[in-house]
N, C-alpha and C positions, 0 to 999 in steps of 0.2 A: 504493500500500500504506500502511495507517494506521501511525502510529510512534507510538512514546512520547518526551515530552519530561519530562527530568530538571530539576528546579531545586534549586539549591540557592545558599547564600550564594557560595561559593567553588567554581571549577570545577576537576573532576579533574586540573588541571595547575597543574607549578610551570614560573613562566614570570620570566626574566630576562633585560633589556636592561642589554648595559654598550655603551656608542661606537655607539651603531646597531645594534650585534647582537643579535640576538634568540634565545635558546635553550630551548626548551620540552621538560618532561621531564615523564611520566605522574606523577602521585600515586600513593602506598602506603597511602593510609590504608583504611579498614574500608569507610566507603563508597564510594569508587570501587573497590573490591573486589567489592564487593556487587553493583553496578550494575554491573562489568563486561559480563556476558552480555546485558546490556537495551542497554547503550549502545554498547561498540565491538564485540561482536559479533552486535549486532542492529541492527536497525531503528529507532534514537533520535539522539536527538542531549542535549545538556549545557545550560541556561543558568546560568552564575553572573557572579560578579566575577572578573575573571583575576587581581586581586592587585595591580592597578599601577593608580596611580588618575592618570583624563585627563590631570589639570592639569600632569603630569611628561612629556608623550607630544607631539610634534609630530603635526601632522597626517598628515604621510607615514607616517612611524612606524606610530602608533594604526592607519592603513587597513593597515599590515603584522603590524600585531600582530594585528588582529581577522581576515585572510584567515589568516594563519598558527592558531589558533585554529578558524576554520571547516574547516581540513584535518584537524581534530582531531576531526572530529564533533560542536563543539563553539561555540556562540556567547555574546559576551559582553555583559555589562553594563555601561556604563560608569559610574563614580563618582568622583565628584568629593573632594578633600580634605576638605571640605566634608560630603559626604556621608558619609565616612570616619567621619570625628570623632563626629559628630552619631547617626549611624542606626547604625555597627557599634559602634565604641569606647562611643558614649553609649549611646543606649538599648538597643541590644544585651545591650552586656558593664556596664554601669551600674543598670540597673534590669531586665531580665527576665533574666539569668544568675541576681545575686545573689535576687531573689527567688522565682524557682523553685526554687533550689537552699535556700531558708528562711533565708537571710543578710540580714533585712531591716534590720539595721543598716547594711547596706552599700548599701542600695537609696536610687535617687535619683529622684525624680519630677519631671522636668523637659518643660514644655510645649515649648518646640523642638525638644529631642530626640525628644517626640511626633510632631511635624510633620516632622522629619525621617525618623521612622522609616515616617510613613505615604507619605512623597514618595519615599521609594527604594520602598518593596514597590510603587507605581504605577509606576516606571520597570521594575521585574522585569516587572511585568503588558503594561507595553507590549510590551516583546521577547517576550514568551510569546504573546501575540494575533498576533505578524507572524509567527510561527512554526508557529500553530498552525493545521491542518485538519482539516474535519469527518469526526471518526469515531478522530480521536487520545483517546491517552490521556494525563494529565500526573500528576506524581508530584513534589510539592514537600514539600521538607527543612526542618525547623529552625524554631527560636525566632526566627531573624532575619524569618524570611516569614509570619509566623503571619494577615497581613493578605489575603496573596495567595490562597489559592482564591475567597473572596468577588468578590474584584475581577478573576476569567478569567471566573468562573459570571456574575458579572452582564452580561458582555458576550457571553458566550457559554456558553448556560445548560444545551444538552444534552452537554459537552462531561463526561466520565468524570474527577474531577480525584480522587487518593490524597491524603492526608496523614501526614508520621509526625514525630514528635516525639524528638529525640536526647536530650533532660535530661527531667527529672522533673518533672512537673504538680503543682503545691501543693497544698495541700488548701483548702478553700472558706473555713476562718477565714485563711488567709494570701490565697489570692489574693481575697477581698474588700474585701483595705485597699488594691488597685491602681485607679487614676480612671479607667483606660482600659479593667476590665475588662469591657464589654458589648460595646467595639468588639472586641477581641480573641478571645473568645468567636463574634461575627456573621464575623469573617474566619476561622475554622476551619471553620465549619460551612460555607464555600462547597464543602469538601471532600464526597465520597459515600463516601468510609472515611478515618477519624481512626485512627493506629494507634500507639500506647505501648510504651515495652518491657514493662510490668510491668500485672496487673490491678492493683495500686495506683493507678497513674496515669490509668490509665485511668476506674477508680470516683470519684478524686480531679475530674478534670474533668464526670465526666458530674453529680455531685453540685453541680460549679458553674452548668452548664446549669441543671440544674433549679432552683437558688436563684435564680440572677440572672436568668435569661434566663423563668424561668415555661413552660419547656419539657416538653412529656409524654416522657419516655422509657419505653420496655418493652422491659426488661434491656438490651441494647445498642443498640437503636435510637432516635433523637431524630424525635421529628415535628417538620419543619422546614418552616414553608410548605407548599408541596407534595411536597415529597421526603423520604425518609427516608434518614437518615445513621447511616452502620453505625459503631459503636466499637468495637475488638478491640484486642488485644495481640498481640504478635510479638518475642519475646526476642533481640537482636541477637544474631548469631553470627560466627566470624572464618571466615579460610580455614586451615581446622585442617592439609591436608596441607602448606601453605607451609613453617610452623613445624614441624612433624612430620617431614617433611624435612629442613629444614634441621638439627634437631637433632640425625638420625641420620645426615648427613653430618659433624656436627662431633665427632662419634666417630667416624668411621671413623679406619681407622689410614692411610690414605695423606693426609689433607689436615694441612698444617702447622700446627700450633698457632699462636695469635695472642700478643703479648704476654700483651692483659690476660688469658687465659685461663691463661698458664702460672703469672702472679702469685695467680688465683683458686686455682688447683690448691696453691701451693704455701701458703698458708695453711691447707688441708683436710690437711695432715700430722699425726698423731698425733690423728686423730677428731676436728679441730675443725673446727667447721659454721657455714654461711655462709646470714644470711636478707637475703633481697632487698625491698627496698622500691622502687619504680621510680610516680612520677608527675610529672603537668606543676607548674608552680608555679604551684599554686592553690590560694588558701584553702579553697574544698569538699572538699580532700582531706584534709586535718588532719594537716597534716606536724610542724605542733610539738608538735602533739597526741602525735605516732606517736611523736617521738624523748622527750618527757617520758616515757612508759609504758615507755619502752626503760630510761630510765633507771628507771624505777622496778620493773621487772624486773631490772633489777643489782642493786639493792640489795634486791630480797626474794630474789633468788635468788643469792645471792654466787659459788657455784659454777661458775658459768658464767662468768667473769674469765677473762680469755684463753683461753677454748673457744671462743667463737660472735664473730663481725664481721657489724652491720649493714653491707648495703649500701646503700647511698642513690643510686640515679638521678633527679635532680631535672631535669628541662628547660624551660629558660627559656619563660615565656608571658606578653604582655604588662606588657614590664617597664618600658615608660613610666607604666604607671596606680598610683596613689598606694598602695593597699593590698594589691599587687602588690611594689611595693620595700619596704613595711614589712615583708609577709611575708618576703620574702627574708634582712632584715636578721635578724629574730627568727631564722629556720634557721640562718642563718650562728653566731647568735653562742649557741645553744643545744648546735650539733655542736662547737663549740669547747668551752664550758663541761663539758658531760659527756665529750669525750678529754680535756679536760683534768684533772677529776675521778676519771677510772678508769683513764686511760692509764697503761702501763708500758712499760720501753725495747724490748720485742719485740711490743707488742700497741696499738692502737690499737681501741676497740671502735665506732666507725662509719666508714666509708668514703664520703665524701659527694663525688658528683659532680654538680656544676651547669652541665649541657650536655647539646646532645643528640649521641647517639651512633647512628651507622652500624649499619644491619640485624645485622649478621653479631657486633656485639660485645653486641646485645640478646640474640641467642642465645647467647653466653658466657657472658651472666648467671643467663638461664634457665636454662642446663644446668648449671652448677657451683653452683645456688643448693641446700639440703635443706629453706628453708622460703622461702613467697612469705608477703609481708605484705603486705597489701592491705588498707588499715582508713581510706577517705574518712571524712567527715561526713557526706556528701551527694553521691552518683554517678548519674546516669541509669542506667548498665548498666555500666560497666566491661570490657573486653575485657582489659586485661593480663592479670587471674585466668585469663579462657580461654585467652591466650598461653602462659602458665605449664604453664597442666598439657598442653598441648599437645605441649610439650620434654619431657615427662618420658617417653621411650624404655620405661626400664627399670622403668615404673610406683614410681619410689620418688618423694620429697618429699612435704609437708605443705603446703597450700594453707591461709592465716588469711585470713579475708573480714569484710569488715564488712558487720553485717546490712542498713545504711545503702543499699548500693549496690541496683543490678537483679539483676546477676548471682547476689545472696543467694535469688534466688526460685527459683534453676533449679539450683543449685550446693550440694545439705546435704549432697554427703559434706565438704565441707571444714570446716572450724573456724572458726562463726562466732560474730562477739563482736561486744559493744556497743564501739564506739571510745573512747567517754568514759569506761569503767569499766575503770580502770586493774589494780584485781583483776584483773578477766576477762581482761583481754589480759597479764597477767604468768602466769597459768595455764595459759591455753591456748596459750601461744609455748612455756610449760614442758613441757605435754602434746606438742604437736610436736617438740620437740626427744628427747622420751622415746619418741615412739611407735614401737613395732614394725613393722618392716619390710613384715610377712604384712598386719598393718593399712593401712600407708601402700600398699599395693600394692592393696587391695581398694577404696579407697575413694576412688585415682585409676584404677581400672580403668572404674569405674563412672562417675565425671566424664569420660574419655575417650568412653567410648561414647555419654553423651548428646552432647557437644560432635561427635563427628564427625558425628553423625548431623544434628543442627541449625546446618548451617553456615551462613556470613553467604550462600551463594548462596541456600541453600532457607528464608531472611527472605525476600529479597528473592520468591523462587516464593513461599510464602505470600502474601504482600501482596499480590502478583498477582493471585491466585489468588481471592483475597478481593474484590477490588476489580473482575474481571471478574465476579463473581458479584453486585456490586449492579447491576449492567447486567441481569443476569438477573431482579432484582428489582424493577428499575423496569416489569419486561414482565409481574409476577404482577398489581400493581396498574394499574387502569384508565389508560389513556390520558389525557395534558393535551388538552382542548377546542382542537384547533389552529383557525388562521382558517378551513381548506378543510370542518374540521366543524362551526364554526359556521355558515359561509356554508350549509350545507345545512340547519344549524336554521332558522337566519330563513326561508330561503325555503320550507320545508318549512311553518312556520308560517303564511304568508301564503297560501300557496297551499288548504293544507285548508279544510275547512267546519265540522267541528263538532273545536273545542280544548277539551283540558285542558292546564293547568299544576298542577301540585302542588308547595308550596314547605314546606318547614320555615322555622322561624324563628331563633330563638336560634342562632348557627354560620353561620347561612347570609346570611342576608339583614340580620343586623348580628354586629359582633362582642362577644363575649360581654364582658361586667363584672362588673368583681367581686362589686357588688351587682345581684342577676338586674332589678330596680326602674328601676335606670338605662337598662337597654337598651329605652326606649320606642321607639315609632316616629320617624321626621324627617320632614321637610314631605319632602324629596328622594327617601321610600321609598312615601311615601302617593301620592307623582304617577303616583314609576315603576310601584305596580299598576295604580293609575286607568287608566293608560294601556294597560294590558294588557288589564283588566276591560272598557273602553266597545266596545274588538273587537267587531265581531257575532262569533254563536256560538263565544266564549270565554269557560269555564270556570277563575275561578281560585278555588282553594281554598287555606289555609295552614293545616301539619296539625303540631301542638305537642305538645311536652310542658305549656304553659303552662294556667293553669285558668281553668275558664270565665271568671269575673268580670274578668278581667285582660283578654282576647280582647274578651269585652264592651266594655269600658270603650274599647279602645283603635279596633276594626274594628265597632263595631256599629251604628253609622251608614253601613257600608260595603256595597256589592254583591259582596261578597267570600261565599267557602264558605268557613266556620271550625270545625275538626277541632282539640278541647281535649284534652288530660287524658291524651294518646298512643292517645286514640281514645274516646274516654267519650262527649262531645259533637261531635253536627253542626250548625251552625248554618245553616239555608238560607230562603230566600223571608223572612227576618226572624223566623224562628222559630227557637227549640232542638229538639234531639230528642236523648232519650237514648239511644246505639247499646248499651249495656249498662247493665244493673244490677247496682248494686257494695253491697257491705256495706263499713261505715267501723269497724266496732268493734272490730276488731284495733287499730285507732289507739292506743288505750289503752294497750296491753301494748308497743307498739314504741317509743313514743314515749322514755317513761324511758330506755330504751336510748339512742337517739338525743340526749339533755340530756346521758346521762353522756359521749359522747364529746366533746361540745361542750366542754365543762367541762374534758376532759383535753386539749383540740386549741384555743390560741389559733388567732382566725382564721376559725373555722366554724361555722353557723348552720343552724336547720333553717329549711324554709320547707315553710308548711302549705298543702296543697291539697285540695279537695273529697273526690277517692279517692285519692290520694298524698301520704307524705311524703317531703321531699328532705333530706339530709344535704350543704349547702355547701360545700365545702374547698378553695377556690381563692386565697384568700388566708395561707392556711396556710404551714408552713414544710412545703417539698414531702418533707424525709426525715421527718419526724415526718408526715406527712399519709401516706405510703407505706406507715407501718408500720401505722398507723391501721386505712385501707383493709383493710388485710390481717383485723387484728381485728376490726374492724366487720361485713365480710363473713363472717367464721366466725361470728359471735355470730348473725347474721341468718340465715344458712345454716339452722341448728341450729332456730332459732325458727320459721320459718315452714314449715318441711319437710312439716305435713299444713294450711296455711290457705289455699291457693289462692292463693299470693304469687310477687310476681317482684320480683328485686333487678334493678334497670337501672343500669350503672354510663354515665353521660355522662360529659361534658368535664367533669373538678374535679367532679361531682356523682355523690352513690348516692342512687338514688331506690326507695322499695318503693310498688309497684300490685300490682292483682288480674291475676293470672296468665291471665285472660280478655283482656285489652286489649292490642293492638299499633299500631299506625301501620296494620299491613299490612291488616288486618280493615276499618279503615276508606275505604282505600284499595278494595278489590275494591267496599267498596258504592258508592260514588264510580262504578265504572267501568261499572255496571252499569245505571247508569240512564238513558246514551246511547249511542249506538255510537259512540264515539271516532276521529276518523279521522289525529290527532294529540296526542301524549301526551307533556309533560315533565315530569321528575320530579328536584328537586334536593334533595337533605339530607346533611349535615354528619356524624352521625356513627351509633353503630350500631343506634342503635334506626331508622336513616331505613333500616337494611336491612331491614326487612321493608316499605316501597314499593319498593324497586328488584326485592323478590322477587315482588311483585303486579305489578308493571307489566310488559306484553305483549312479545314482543320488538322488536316497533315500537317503544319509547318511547325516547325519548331521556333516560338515567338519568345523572343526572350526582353527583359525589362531590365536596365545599369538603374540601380539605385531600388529605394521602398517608393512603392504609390499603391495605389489603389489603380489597375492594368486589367488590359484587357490580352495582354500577354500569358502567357502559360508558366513562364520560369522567372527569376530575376539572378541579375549576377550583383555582386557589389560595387564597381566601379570598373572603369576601362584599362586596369592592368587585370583583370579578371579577362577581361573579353580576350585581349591581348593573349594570355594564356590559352583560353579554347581557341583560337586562331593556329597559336602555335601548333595545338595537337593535330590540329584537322590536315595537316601538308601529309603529303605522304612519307 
């Protein structure tokens, strides 16, 4: 039975050795929640780091900690100190935290910690390949692995791999200042779904594809090679009835009150109200941010002087790293400064704990809180918000979010504000702490029901859901040229009597340049025809969008069939013949058109042909080229509506011909003038569909790159074609 394999940095267990004993206890966090029904109560298993690195572990040990862990459903990775430092601590939490999170003052670009970070994601990939069999599915986690699908796909390429990303994708002016971002980008895309919390994040990355990597996307899909890679969002969700539970257990009247909740209660005497702020200690949350605003909510709102107590849950997170303890230092001496500035002998206005605290006292604070404050700099999604309003039983409380986070995308009944704008958050903590009851009831009624309904399990079925569905998609588009079907072209080739080959050019048989001038022929492509050509009874023809004189110049000294212009010219027995008559004097009227986009589009060029002009845009900046397209083709739309005109949008190119000319037209006269008893047919993109729509069902139609074809096979690029070229000579 096929399984799924979870990866992630860290696996669902907290795992502690004292004296040789070993004690292993599940995780609580959001994602082994998630993952639960895929992993321990399905058919999966876990790969991460177990948290204890080799170099502390005797041998005996290690093989009792890693069998003790396999009993777990779950297998480890081991890491070195070494590795620790370098790949989690350093480039992890040093350079792609801080600057996805847009803290690139905080960002550090260091070449070992590169090499480190690419030598552990190779160690994750080894134990994923010894784990892995055909027909599994894998599902890899996190900013730490961003290397790893590239590096399972490449060694094992029909293998269904997910991706999702837990922090927020920069946008394309930040993440352009990164030196490793092509390799980073090439290692997601081994994935066949990339999945974000937020369409921000999601647009954020696919706009980096396009800039850096010169990739075609069409809305969420990337043409990648030969596959296409689906992009979605999936907004994390918790386990709402945990907390929902637990919350209306911790009213009931038979379970004993805890201390801190009788100290929480007894502060709420005489209508005074308690706002909870609860995050880990880290700079993206804007914790000195949160308590300056607080203060500066006391002093525009005086009133509030022993009515209201911040709560402060701060838990410690990596507090060996240097900007780490400065933060700390600054909260420390911030909560002092403002008690000490407003403090009086019955009221202290913040309550700052720095630890972490036990399940059961997180829901104390939830339920005794009247407002949650929740106001990051910069949060991938945040799940406390959805903690929060999940305790609220009696639909009261006021949820404050900052627009910053994921959760702001899924979450407008709450109150959200910009974190930095100190007005705004002294206002609307004042609005909260005013608002009416019938309000605060409506509009966590309304946050409960989307949050139940979007639970962290029905992410995880999403994602599923989605990613079993590009399996589906790889079966709309043609089949890869496997060996058993090529071995039947070859020998199919050899064996007939009267061949044709039909090839496009440009896309297929070289790969495209920026300037169309540079993709001339190589001694290496002139042999591999020759070699097809001297066959007895073989037919090869090359059928272009390129113009005659070009074709001339290049195959005209050759025994080749040459099909110009997308079908204008035939060249045969050393002659031309024209397959159509074209009028050029629309040229005139399109042309201006086509300069003024030039002119508004660095980057793009027309290029003038006998019956067509083309509009260039592959050097272009791909979002301003996008928007382009879009205008170009209304303007052209509009214009040629009664002239006999066709827009052909190619790779990076819009081309306008006479709506008389196809590939395809050319192609049946081709076929007509022998009986055919072998027929290939390869072309790149969609104008080569109209051969694969003329060619018999005999032919072997084959498709360079992923689409969605009306071809039968697809290769992956024109050193693949190049290859079956080479086999077919005798």
């Amino acid at each position: 039975m096929n399984k799924t394999i979870i990866v992630s940095n860290r696996l669902p267990l907290n795992i502690s050795v004292s004296e040789n004993e070993l004690e292993i206890t599940p995780s609580v966090g959001g994602l082994a929640t998630g993952m639960k029904s895929v992993h321990s109560e399905g058919n999966g298993i876990w790969i991460g780091w177990s948290g204890i690195n080799q170099d502390e572990l005797s041998p005996d040990l290690s093989a009792k900690v890693d069998q003790e862990i396999r009993n777990e459903k779950c297998v480890s990775v081991s890491l070195s100190n070494q590795d620790v430092e370098e790949y989690y601590e350093g480039f992890s939490n040093r350079t792609l935290w801080p600057l996805f999170h847009y803290f690139m003052e905080y960002t550090q670009f260091e070449r070992l910690e590169w090499e480190a970070y690419k030598r552990v994601n190779e160690k994750f990939a080894e134990v994923v390949l010894e784990n892995l069999e055909d027909g599994d599915t894998v599902w890899v986690h996190d900013y730490q692995l961003l290397l790893l699908p590239q590096l399972i796909k490449d060694k094992r390429p029909n293998t269904t791999i997910g991706f999702f990303l837990h922090i927020p994708f920069p946008s394309f002016e930040i993440f352009r200042t990164f030196p490793w971002r092509k390799e980073i980008l090439t290692g997601m895309l081994g994935a066949d779904l990339l999945g974000f919390h937020t369409y921000d994040y999601e647009r954020h990355f696919l706009s980096s594809v396009k800039r850096i990597l010169r990739l075609d996307v069409h809305f969420n899909e990337i043409s990648y090679h030969d596959r296409i890679v689906k992009v979605d969002s999936f907004p994390m969700g918790i386990d709402y009835d945990k907390y929902h539970n637990a919350a209306l257990e911790h009213k009931s009247a038979t379970k004993e009150k805890s201390d801190l909740s009788k100290r929480l209660e007894e502060h709420k005497i005489d209508g005074k109200k308690l706002i909870l702020s609860i995050d880990r200690m880290d700079y993206t949350k804007g914790i000195p941010n949160r308590i300056k605003a607080f203060e500066y909510f006391l002093d525009t709102y005086p009133e509030y002087k022993e009515k209201v107590r911040l709560v402060m849950l701060t838990v410690p997170s990596r507090s060996n790293v240097p900007q780490y303890q400065k933060l700390k230092r600054e909260t420390d001496e911030l909560v002092g400064r403002i008690n000490g500035k407003f403090a009086s002998v019955s009221w202290t206005p913040i309550w700052y704990f720095y630890r972490s605290v036990p399940f059961d006292s997180i829901i104390d604070l939830y339920v005794s809180s009247d407002v949650a404050l929740i106001t990051p700099i910069r949060d991938g999604m945040n799940l406390v918000a959805k903690e929060y309003v999940a305790t609220r039983t009696d639909l009261s409380g006021v949820l404050i979010l900052s627009e910053m986070v994921g959760a702001a995308q899924e979450m407008n009944e709450s109150l959200l504000i910009n974190p930095n704008n100190f007005d705004d958050f002294a206002n609307h903590l004042n609005q909260a702490l005013t608002m009416p009851l019938k309000e605060q009831q409506t509009r966590m009624k309304n946050l409960q029901k989307r949050l139940k309904r979007y639970t962290v399990e029905k992410w995880a079925e999403e994602f599923f859901k989605s990613l079993d569905g590009t399996k589906q998609y790889k079966s709309s588009i043609a089949q890869k040229l496997s060996s058993v079907h090529e071995e039947a072209l070859i020998n199919d080739f050899h064996k007939k009597k009267k061949r044709l080959v039909l090839l496009d050019y440009d896309g297929t048989l070289v790969n495209f340049k920026d300037n169309p001038e540079d993709a001339s022929p190589d001694e290496e492509l002139y042999q591999l025809l020759d070699n097809i050509v001297k066959q007895e009874d073989t037919t090869l023809a090359l059928i272009s969008g390129r113009d005659k004189p070009t074709f001339q110049k290049w195959f005209g000294n050759k025994d080749y069939n040459l099909v110009t212009d997308h079908g204008v010219w035939l060249y045969q027995n050393n002659n031309w013949e024209a397959l159509e008559r074209l009028r050029t004097d629309w040229m005139k009227s399109i042309r201006p058109i086509l300069e003024t986009f030039v002119d508004r589009t660095p980057g793009t060029f027309i290029e003038t042909k006998k019956y067509s002009l083309a509009w260039h845009y592959r050097t272009a900046d791909p979002e301003l080229a996008r928007i382009r397209t879009i205008e170009l083709n209304t303007v052209l739309t509009s214009m040629i509506a009664n002239n006999d005109l066709n827009i052909l949008k190619g790779n990076k190119v819009i081309e306008i011909k006479s709506s008389n000319v196809n590939k395809g037209r050319a192609v049946s006269r081709l076929l007509m003038q022998k009986d055919y008893d072998f027929i290939a047919v390869i072309g790149d993109d969609w104008t080569d569909e109209y051969m694969f729509e003329e060619a018999p069902d005999s032919a072997y139609t084959i498709k360079v790159g992923a689409a969605k074809t009306k071809a039968k096979f697809t290769l992956k690029n024109p050193d693949q074609v190049r290859q079956l070229l080479q086999k077919m000579k005798n």
